[in-house]
C-alpha positions as a printed NumPy array, in Angstrom:
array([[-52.22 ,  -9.429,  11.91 ],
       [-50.   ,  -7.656,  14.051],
       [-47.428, -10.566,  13.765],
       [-46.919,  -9.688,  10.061],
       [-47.263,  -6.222,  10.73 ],
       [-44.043,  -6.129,  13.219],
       [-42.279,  -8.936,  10.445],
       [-42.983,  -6.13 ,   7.636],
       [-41.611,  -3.498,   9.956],
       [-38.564,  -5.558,  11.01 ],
       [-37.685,  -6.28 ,   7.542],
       [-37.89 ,  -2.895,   6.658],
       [-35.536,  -1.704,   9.412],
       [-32.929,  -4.433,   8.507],
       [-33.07 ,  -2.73 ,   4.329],
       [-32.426,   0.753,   6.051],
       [-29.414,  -0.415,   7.719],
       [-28.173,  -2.786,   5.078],
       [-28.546,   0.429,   2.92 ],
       [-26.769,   2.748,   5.084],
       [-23.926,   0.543,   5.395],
       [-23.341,   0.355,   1.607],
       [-23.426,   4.228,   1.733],
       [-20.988,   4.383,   4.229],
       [-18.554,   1.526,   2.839],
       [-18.533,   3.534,  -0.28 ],
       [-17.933,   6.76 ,   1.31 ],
       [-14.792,   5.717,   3.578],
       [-13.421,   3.649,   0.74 ],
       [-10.222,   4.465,  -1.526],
       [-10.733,   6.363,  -5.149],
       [-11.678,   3.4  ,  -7.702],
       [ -9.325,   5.599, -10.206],
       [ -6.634,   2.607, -11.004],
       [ -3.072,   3.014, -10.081],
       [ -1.054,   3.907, -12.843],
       [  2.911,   3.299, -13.18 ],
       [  3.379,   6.952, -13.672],
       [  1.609,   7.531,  -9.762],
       [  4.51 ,   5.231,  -7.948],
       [  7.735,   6.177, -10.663],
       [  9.881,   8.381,  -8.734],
       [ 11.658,   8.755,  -5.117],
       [  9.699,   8.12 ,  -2.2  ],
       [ 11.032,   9.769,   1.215],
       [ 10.164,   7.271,   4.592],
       [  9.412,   9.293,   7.798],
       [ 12.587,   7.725,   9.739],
       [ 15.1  ,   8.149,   6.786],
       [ 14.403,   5.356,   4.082],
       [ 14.171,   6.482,   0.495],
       [ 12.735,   4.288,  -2.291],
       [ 14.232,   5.11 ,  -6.021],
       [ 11.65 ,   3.824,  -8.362],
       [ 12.596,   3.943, -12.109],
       [ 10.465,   4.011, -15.281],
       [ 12.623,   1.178, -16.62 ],
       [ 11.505,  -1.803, -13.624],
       [ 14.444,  -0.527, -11.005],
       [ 14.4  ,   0.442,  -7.711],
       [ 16.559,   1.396,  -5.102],
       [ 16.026,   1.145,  -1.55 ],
       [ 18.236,   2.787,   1.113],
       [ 18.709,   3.043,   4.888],
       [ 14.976,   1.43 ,   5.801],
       [ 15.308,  -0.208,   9.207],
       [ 13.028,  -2.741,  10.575],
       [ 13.884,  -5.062,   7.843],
       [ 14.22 ,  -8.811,   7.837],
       [ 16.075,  -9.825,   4.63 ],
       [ 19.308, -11.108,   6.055],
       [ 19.913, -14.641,   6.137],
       [ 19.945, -14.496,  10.386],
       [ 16.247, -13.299,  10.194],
       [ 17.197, -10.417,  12.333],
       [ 16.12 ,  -6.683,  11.741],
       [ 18.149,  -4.518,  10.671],
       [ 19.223,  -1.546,   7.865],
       [ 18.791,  -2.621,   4.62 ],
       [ 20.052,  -1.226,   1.265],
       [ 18.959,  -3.515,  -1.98 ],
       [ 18.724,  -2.684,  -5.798],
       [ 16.125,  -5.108,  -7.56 ],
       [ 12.799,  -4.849,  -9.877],
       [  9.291,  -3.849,  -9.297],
       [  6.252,  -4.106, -11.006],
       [  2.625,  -3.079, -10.18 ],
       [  0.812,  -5.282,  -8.462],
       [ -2.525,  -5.603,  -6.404],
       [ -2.258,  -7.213,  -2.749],
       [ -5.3  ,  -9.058,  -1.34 ],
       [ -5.935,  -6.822,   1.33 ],
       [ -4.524,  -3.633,   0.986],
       [ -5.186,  -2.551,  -2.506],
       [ -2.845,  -1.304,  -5.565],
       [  0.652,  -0.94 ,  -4.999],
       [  4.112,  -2.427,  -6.719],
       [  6.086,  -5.553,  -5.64 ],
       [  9.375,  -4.962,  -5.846],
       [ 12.001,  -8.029,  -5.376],
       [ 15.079,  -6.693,  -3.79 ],
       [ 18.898,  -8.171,  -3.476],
       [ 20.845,  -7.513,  -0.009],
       [ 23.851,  -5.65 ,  -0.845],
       [ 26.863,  -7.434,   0.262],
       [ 25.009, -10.662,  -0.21 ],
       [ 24.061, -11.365,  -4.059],
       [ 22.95 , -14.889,  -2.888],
       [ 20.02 , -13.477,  -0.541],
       [ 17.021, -11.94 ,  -1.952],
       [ 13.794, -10.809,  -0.465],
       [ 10.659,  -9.313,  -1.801],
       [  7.838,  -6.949,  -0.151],
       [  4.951,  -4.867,  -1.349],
       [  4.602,  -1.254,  -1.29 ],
       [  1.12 ,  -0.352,  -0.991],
       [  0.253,   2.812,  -2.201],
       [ -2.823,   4.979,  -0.011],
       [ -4.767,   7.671,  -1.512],
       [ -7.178,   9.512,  -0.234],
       [ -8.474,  11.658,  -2.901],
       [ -6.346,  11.847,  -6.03 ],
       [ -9.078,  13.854,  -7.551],
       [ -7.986,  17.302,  -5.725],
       [ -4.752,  16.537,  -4.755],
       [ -5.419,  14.561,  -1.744],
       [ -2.893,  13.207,   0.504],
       [ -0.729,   9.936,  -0.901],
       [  1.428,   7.832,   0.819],
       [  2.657,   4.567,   0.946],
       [  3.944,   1.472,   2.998],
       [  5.695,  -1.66 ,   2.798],
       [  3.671,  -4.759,   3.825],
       [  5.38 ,  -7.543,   4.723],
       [  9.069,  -7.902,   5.263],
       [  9.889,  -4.299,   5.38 ],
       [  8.967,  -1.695,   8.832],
       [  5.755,  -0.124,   8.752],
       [  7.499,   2.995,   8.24 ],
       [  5.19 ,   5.577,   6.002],
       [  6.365,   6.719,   2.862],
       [  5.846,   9.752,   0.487],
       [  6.427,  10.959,  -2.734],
       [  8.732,  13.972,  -2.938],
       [  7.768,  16.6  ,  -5.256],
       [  8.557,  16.058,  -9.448],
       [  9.061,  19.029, -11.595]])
C-alpha cells in the first residue's frame, strides 16, 4: 500500500511541475498578435550606424551595416545593398521579413538574410526591435518614430 501511495504522490508532483512549466513558457513567450507588414514598413536605425529603408512597395535599402559577409571574398565588411523583402517566419526566431539584397558595385553578387522582428508587448507599447540572423552582424535594430 504504501508503494502505490508514494507512485500516486510522485505522479502528482511530476503534473505540478509539468503544469508550472506550461505557465511559465507562456508567460516569457512573445505576443501571439501576428506580424503585420505595416509593423516592419519604415526605417529602422542599428545601434552602430546601419539603417534599414523598408518600403510598402517590396524595397529596401540597407546602408553602412558592418559585420557583413556578402562579398564574393567571404570577408566582413560594410555593406550597402538595395533588393526586396517580404514577410516571412524563421524556424527559430519567430516573424520577421527576408529581404534578398544586391552588393552595390557588384550586380552579379547577391545575398539574402532575415530580419527578425522582437516584441515584447505590442499591446501597451512595449519595446520592439529587431535583428538580422544570418549573414548580417548581430547588430540591434529599431524603428524610428512615424508621424
Amino acid at each position: 500500500m504504501q508503494n502505490l501511495a508514494r507512485a500516486v504522490l510522485v505522479l502528482f508532483g511530476l503534473l505540478v511541475l509539468a503544469v508550472a512549466c506550461i505557465a511559465v513558457s507562456i508567460e516569457g513567450s512573445e505576443p501571439s498578435v501576428p506580424l503585420t507588414e505595416e509593423d516592419v514598413i519604415g526605417t529602422w536605425q542599428g545601434d552602430r550606424g546601419a539603417r534599414l529603408e523598408v518600403t510598402a512597395d517590396g524595397r529596401a535599402r540597407l546602408s553602412d551595416a558592418s559585420g557583413w559577409r556578402c562579398f564574393k571574398d567571404g570577408q566582413a565588411g560594410v555593406f550597402t545593398g538595395e533588393g526586396s523583402w517580404i514577410m516571412a517566419q524563421h524556424s527559430d526566431e519567430g516573424p520577421g521579413i527576408l529581404v534578398k539584397f544586391t552588393v552595390d558595385g557588384a550586380p552579379a553578387t547577391q545575398c539574402s538574410d532575415h530580419f527578425a522582428i522582437h516584441r515584447a508587448d505590442t499591446r501597451d507599447g512595449g519595446d520592439v526591435w529587431a535583428r538580422w540572423l544570418g549573414t548580417g552582424s548581430k547588430e540591434p535594430y529599431r524603428r524610428t518614430p512615424t508621424g
